[in-house]
C-alpha positions in Angstrom: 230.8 93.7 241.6 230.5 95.8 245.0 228.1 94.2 247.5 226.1 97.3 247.5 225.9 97.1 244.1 224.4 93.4 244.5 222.4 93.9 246.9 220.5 96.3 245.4 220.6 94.3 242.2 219.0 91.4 244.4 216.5 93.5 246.1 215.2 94.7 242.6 214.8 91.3 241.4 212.8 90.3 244.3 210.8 92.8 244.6 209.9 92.6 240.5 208.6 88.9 241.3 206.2 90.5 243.9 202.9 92.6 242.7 202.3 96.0 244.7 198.8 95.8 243.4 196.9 94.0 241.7 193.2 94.7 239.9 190.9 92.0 238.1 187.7 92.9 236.4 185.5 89.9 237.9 182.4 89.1 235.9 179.0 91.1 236.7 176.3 89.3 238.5 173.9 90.3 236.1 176.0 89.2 233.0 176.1 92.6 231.6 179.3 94.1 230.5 181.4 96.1 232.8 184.7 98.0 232.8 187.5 99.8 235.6 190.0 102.1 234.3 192.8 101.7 236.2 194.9 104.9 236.7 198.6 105.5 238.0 200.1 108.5 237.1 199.8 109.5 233.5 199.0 105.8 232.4 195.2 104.6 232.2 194.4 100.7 231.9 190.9 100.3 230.6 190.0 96.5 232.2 186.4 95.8 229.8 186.5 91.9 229.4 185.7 89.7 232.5 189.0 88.4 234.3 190.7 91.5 232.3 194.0 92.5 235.3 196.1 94.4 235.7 199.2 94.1 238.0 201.5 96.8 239.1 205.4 95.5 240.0 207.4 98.5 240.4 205.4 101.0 239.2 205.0 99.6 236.1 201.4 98.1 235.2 201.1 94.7 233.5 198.4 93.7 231.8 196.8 90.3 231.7 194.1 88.2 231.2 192.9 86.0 234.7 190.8 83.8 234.8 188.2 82.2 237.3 190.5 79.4 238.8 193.2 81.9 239.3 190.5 84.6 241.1 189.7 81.3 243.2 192.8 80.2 244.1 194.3 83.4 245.2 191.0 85.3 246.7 188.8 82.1 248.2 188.5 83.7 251.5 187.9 87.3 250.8 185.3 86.4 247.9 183.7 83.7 251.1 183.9 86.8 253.0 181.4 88.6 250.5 177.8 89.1 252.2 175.3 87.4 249.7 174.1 90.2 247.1 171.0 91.7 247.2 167.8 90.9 245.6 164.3 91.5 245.0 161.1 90.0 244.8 157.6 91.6 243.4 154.2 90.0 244.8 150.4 91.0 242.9 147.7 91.3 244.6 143.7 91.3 243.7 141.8 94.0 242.2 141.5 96.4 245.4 142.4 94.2 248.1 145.4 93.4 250.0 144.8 89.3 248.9 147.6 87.7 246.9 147.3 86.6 243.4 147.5 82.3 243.7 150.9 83.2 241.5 152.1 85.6 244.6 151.4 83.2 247.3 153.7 80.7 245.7 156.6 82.9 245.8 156.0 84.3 248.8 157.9 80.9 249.9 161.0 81.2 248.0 161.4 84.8 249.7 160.6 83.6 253.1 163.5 80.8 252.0 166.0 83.5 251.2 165.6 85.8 254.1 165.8 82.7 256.2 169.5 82.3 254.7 170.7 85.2 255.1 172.5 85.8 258.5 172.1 89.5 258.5 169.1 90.6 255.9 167.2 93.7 256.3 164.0 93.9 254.1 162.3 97.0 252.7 158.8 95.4 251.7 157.3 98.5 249.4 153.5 98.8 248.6 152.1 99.9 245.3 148.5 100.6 243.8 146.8 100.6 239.8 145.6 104.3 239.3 141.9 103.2 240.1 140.9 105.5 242.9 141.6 108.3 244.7 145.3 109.2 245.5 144.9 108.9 248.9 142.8 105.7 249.0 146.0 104.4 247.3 148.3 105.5 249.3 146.7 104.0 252.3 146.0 100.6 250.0 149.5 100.4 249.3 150.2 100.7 252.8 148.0 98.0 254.2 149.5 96.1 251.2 153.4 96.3 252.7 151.9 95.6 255.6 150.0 92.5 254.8 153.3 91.3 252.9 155.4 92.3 256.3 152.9 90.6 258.9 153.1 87.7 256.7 156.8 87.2 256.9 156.5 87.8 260.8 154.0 85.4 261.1 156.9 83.2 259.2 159.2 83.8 261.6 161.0 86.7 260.0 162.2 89.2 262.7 160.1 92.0 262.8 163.1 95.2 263.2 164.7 93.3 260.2 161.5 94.4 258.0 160.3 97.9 256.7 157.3 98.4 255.3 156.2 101.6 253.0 153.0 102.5 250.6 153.8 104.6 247.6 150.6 104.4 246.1 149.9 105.1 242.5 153.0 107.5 242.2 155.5 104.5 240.6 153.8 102.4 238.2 154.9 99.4 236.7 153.2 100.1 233.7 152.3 104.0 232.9 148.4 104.3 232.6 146.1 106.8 232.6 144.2 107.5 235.6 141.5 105.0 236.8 143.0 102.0 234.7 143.1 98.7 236.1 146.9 97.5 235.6 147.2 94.1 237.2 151.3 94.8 237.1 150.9 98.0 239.3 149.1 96.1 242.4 152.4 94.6 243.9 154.6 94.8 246.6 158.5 94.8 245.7 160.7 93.3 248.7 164.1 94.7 248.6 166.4 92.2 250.5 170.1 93.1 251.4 
């Protein structure tokens, strides 16, 4: 056998222990089903089960099932890396007011606790209204409720240029009602953390 010949032979068998590229379908956050299709050429790789991989040696795809200890062992740092995911809160508030329910003030805490965790959050605190009023008394109510919610988390030591607050008034209910219905659901304030 030439050495050319060899070489090349060697080459190929190193290079087919190494992965170009590799894709892993990790599991949603959420728990609810998700899917990739993975695409080279004229091939397509549908990857619908958590873990579900593919790996591409030579331009060839593989398929294979991960797993969570292999996702772990390989990608521990980049998945450390990861900024923490957003979430949201909603707080109720008292028939016209900008007073929390009792249930409200309790988890205004836990929010205050999460903000505090995060080393880079931005919050968008967004007011909403029932349909008992005038549109524009609502839309100013659901102001003065973002507001209330935002000053609050100042006043907790939340830094005030991390913090957004907007009314929307009546315009996106919880519940759908009919105008001038009392819908305890609707009087809230969602906080969008990210």
């Amino acid at each position: 056998m030439n050495k050319s010949l060899l070489a090349s032979a060697l080459l190929l068998a190193l290079l087919a222990g190494c992965a170009n590229e590799r894709v892993i379908l990790l599991p949603s956050a959420d728990g609810r089903q998700s899917a990739v299709v993975v695409r080279t050429g004229g091939d397509e790789l549908l990857l619908d089960k958590p873990y579900a991989a593919n790996e591409r040696r030579i331009g060839l795809n593989i398929p294979y099932q991960s797993n969570a200890a292999e996702v772990q062992e390989r990608y521990a740092a980049t998945l450390a890396a990861q900024p923490m995911r957003p979430s949201s809160y909603t707080l109720y508030f008292m028939t016209g007011s900008n007073q929390l329910t009792p249930a409200s003030e309790a988890e205004f805490a836990r929010i205050k606790s999460e903000i505090a965790q995060r080393a880079a959050s931005e919050a968008r605190v967004i007011g909403h209204t029932d349909r008992v009023g005038s549109a524009e008394a609502n839309d100013r109510l659901s102001k003065v409720r973002a507001e209330r919610v935002r000053d609050l988390l100042v006043s907790e030591g939340v830094a005030a240029d991390k913090l957004e607050a907007v009314g929307r008034g009546e315009r996106e209910p919880l519940v759908p009602t009919a105008d001038e219905v009392d819908e305890a659901r609707n009087r809230r304030v969602e906080i969008a953390i990210r």
